[in-house]
N, C-alpha and C positions, 0 to 999 in steps of 0.2 A: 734464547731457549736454555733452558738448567740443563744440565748434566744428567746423562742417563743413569736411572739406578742402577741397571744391570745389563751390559750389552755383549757379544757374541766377544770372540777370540779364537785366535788359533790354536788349537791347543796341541802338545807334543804328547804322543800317547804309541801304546803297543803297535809295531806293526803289524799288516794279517796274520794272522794264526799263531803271536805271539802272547796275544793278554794271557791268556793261562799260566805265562811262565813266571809273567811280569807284577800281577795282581798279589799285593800285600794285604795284610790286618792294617789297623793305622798304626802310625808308629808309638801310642801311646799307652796299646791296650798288649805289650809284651815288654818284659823284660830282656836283657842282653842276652841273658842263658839261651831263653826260648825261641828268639829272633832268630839266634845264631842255629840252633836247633834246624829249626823252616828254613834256611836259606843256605843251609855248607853246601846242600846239593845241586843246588840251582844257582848259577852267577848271573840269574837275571833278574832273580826275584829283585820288587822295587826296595828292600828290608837294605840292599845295600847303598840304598841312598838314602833312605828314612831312617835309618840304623847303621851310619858306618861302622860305631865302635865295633860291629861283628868283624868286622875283614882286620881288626888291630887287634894285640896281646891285649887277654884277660883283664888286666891291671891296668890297661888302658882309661884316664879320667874320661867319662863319656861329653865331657863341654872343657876338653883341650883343641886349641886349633886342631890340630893335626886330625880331628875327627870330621869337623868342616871340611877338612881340606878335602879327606879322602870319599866325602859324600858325593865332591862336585868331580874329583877322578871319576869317581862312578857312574856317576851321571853322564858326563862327556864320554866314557865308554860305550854306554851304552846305545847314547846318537849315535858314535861313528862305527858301529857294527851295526847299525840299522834294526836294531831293536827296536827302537821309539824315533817316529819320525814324527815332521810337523805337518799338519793339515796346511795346505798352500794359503788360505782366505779364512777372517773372521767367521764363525759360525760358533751354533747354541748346540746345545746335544742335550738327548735324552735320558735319562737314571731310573734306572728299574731295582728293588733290593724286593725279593723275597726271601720270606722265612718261616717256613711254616705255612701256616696259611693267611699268615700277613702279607701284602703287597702295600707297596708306597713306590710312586714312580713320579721324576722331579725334574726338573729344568736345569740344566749345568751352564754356566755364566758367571760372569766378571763383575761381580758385586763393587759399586762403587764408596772409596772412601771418603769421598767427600760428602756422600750420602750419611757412610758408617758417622762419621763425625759431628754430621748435623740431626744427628738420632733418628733417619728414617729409616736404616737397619739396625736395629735395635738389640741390646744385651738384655742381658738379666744376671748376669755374675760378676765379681770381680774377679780379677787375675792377679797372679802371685809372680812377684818379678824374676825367679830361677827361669820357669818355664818359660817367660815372656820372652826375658833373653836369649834363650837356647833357639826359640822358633825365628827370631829377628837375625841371628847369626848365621840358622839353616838357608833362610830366604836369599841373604845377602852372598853366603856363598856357592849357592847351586844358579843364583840370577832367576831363579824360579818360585814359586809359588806349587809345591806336590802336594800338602796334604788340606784337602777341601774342608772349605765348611758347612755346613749343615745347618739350611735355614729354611724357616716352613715360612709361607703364604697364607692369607687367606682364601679360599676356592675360588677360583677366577674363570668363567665360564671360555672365556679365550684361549685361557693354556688347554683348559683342557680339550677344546678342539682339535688345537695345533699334537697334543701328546697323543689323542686317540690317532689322528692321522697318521704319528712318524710311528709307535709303535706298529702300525698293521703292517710296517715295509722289515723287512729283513733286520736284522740286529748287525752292527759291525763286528760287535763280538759279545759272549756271554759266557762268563764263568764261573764255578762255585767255590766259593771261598770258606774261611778256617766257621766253621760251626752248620755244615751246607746250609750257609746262603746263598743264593742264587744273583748275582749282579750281571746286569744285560744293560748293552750301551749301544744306543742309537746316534747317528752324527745328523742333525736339523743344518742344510743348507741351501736350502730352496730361498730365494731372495723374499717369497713370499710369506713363508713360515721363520722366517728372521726377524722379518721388520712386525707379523704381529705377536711374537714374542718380547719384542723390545717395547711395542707400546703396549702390551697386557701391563708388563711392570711398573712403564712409567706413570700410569692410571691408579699405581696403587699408591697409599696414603703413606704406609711401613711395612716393612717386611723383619721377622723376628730371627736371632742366631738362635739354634736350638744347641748346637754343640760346634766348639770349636774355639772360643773365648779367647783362650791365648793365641789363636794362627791370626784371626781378624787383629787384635789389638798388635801384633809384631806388624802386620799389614801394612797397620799403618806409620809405625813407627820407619818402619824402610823407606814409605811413601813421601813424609817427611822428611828426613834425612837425604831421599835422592833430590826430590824439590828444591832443596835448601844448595845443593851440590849443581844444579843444571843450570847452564848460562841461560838454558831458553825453557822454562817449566811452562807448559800450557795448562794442567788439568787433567788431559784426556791421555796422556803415557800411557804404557803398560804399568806400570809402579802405583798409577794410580788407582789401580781396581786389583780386586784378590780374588781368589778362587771359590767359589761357592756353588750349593746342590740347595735348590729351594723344591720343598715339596710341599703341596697341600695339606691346610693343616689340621682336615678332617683322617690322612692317610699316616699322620705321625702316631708313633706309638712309644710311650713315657712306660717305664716298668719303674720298681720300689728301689729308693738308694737308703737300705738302712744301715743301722749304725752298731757297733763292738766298742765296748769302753775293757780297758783292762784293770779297772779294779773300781771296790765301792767306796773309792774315797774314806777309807779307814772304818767305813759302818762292818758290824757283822750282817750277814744275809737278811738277818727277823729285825734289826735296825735301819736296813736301807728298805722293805718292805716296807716299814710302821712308816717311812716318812715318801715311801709312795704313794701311799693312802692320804697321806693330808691332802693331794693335789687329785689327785682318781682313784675312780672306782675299779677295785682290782677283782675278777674272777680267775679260778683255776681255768685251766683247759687242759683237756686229756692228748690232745694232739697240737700240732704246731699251729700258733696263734697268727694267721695269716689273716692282715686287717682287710674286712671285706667292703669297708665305707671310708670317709674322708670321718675326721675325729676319732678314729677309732687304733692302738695301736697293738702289739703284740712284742713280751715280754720276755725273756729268755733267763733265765740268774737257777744257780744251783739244781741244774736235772730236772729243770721244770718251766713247761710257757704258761705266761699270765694273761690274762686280754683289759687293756686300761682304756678306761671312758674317763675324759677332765670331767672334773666336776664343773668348775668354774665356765660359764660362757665365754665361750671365743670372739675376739673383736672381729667387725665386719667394717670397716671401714677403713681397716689398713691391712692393701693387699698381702703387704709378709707379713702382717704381725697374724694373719685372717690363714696363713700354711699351717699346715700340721708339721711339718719340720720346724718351723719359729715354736710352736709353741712345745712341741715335745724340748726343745732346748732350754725356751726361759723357765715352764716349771719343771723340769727333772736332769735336762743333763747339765746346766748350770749349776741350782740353786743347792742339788741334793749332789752331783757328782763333780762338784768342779771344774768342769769342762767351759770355761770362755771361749774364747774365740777358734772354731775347729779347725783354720787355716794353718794355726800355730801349733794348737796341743798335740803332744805326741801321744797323749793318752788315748784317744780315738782314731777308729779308725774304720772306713766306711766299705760297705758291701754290696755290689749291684746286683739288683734282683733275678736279674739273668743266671745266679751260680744258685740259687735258690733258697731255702729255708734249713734245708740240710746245713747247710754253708753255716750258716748263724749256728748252729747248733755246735757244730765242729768246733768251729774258733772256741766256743766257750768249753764244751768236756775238756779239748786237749789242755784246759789252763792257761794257755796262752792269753785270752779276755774273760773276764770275769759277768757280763750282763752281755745280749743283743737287745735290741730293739729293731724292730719289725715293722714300713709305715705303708701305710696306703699311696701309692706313686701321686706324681702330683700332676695335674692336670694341664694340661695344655693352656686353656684358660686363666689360669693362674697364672702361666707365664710370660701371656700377654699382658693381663692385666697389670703386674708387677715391670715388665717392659715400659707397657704404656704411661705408668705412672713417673715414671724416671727413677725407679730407685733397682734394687737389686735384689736376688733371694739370698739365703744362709747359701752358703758352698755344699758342693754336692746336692742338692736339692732334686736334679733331675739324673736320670739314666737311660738314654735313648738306644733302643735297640730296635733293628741291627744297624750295625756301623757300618759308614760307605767304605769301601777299599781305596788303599793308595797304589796310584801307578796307573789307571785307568785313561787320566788327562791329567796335565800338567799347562799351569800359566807360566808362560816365559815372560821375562823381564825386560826385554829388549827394544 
């Protein structure tokens, strides 16, 4: 029999009537300032384990040991004041995030890496070795697995039996987190409602990351490294499966990742327009150029938005070359602004759609960037297909909103 994709765990999580204290942003969507801001008050919040450098001096390098070190102090505080205990027996649990009048509610479970590796949970980004490292050093020294990843399904008529059922029962707990979202967590441990959550998954063909790229790949990198280390490796450890939130991938929701360049590559404003134009069609617009279709983008340069339609037809036979982020790159922010590869350039720099259209506008009055561009988010679809095909999209390409919280379950390494 293979290896389950995705099977139950015990997870170590708030105890009663603590998640409220314990529930973090993730650790990637705040800087030290801000971290440290949210958490002086509260010594439970999870930001001191997701975020040691807050509890060290200012000046502190945030990827010195001593930052590691003092995550897993925290951690172990945390157990032994009975904060965060461990659920006795494997089991799956439930994920609810509203926001607004979005609901997405998802299955929580131990995505397997041997699956990850064999591409039936599937990426779509590369990863950049600082971040890799950081999350591979996290893992290794809390022995845990905190910050989840975020992978969609496609509708499965079984989960969703098992989700209608466990939501109708009481919630463990539910809290509203930084932007009121609303996060509610049920614990699935009915032997009944386990085993057909375990074969819902194993019936499925792939399952996709939607966000989290560097926790999955550090996953696995621990997973190998402990393998390689154990007299007796079987497969089925703890080391060898990561923490993951799959939701249905009719309930996911993709907002716009666009883009600030800080200057026009040496054109004046009526020079970097004239050589807009060679590639699209540019109209005024009296208000913010917010793209209401796929191919269509919106402009930002000199106290004015533009609305661009390519001229040229877009290829359809090559899922990323067929994005509107591949090709706003290859005809405008390469050829006409310089920008190569956006992993590397410091020239760019990108904006989620969540801070909204004001945001682009900002960045450029205050001087600081010189043009926005404005895209239509990219489709769900798209990033299956581009999964499916085995290759990858530009960086930054998606922005999924809302984010799950950390501190709500934890996979132990043990």
């Amino acid at each position: 029999m293979s290896d389950p994709l995705v099977r139950p765990f015990a997870g170590l999580r708030p105890a009663p009537g603590r998640a409220a204290e314990v529930a973090a942003p993730p650790y990637d969507v705040l800087n030290a300032d801000e971290a440290r801001a949210l958490a002086t008050t509260n010594p439970w919040s999870f930001l001191h384990i997701s975020k040691p450098e807050i509890d060290l001096p200012p000046e502190t390098d945030p990827y010195s040991d001593a930052v590691y070190a003092r995550g897993a102090e925290n951690l172990a505080c945390m157990v032994d004041e009975g904060i965060l205990t461990r659920d006795p027996a494997p089991r799956y649990y439930v994920y609810r995030l509203v926001m607004g009048a979005h609901v997405q509610t998802g299955i929580v479970g131990a995505g397997s890496i041997a699956a990850y590796q064999a591409n039936r949970i599937r990426r779509h980004e590369f990863t950049t070795p600082l971040k890799e490292n950081d999350r591979v050093r996290q893992i290794d020294a809390l022995n845990a697995q905190t910050g989840p990843v975020m992978v969609t399904h496609r509708r499965d008529a079984a989960l969703t039996v098992v989700i209608d059922r466990v939501t109708a029962r009481p919630p463990a707990y539910a809290v509203t987190g930084k932007g009121g979202v609303d996060h509610t967590f049920w614990v699935v441990d009915g032997t009944d409602e386990i085993d057909a959550v375990s074969t819902a998954f194993d019936a499925m063909h792939a399952i996709y990351i939607a966000d989290g790229h560097h926790r999955s790949a550090a996953a696995a990198r621990v997973a190998a490294a402990r393998r390689t280390a154990d007299p007796t490796p079987r497969g089925d450890k703890a080391y060898d499966y990561f923490l993951i939130v799959s939701f249905p991938d009719d309930e996911m929701q993709i907002l716009d990742y666009n883009r600030v360049v800080t200057d026009l590559n040496g054109l004046r404003v009526d020079e970097f327009l004239d050589r807009v134009r060679d590639v699209f069609t540019v109209s005024d617009s009296t208000s913010a150029a917010k793209p209401d279709r796929v191919r269509s983008f919106g402009m930002y340069v000199d106290g004015r938005w533009h609305r661009l339609q390519p001229k040229a037809p877009t290829p359809t036979d090559d899922p990323v070359a067929a994005l509107d982020i591949s090709l706003l790159g290859e005809r405008l922010l390469c050829p006409v602004l310089g920008i190569g590869d956006p992993r590397t350039e410091k020239r760019i720099d990108f904006v989620g759609g969540i801070h909204g259209m004001a945001e682009l506008e900002r960045r450029v009055n205050s001087g600081e960037m010189a043009v926005a561009f404005a895209l239509y988010p990219t489709s769900l679809t798209d990033l299956m297909a581009v999964a499916d095909a085995g290759t990858v999209m530009p960086p930054k390409s998606t922005w999924f909103e809302p984010k799950l919280a950390d501190g709500l379950v934890s996979l132990v390494l043990d």
